[in-house]
C-alpha positions in Angstrom: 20.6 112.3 -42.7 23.3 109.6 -44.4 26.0 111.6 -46.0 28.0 108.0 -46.7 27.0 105.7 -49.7 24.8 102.9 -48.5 24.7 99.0 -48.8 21.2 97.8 -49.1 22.3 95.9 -45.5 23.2 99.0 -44.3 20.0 100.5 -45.3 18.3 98.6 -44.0 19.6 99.2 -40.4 19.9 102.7 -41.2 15.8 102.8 -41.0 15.8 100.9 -37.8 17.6 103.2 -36.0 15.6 106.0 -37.5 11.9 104.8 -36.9 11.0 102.2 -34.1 7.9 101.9 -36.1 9.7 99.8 -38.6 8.1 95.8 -38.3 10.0 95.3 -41.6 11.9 96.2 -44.3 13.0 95.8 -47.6 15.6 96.7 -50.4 14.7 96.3 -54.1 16.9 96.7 -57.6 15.3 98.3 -60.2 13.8 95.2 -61.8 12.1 94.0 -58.4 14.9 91.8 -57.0 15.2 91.6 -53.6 18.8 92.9 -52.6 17.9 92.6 -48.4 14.9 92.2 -46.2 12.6 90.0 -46.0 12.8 87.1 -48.6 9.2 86.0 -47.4 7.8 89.8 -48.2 9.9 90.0 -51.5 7.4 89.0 -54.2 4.6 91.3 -52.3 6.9 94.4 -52.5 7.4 93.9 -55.7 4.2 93.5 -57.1 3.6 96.8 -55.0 6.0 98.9 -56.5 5.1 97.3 -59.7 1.6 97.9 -59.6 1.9 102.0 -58.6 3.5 102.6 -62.3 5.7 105.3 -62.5 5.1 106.9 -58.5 8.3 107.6 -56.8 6.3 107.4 -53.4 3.1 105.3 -52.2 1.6 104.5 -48.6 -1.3 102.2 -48.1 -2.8 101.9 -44.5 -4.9 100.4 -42.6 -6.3 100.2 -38.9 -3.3 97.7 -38.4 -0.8 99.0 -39.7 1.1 100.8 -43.2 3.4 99.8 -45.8 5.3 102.8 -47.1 7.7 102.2 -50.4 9.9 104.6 -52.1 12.1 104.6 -55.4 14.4 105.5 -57.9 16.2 104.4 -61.3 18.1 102.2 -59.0 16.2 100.8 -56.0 13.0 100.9 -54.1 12.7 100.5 -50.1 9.6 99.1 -48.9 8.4 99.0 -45.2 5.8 98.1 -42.8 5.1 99.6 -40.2 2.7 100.0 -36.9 -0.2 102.5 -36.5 -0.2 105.6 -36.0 3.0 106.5 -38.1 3.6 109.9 -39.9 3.2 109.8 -43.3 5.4 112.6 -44.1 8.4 111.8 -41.4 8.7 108.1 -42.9 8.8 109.5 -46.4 11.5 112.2 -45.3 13.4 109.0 -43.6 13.1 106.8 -46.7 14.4 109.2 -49.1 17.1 110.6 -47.3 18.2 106.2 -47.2 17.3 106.2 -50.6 19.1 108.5 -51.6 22.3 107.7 -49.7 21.8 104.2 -51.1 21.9 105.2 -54.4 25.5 106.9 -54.0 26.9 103.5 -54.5 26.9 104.0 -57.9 27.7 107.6 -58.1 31.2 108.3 -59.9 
């Protein structure tokens, strides 16, 4: 688990080295911005976290494949990932990023 405040860069590579299942990744500001990740995914995340209202957490899954997105007052992470992933050791990874991410702005 990150004990050390974040970059949205650095988050981003945190997660890789924490689940293989990782095809991509992304790091949001609180209005939807995209901070790092995939500029080509950005408006789709977006409009994900966007459309889920006030949930901190949401996974949607397929037979191909899930994306999993996590946020706060701050910033949202938003992933995709291969099949079969665990739902509830991808959440754990997110939110321990998230919340190391979020540090940055911690006094």
């Amino acid at each position: 688990m990150p004990t050390t405040a974040l970059t949205p860069d650095s988050a981003l590579a945190r997660l890789a080295e924490l689940s293989a299942d990782i095809r991509e990744a992304l790091v949001l500001d609180a209005a939807g911005n995209r901070l790092a990740g995939s500029a080509e995914l950005a408006a789709a995340a977006a409009d994900l976290v966007s459309a889920v209202g006030d949930a901190a957490a949401v996974e949607v899954a397929d037979e191909r494949g899930a994306v999993y997105a996590v946020r706060d007052h701050r910033h949202a992470i938003v992933v995709v990932t291969a099949r079969p992933t665990l739902p509830a050791l991808m959440f754990m990874d997110l939110r321990a990023v998230l919340a190391a991410l979020g540090q940055g702005g911690a006094s």
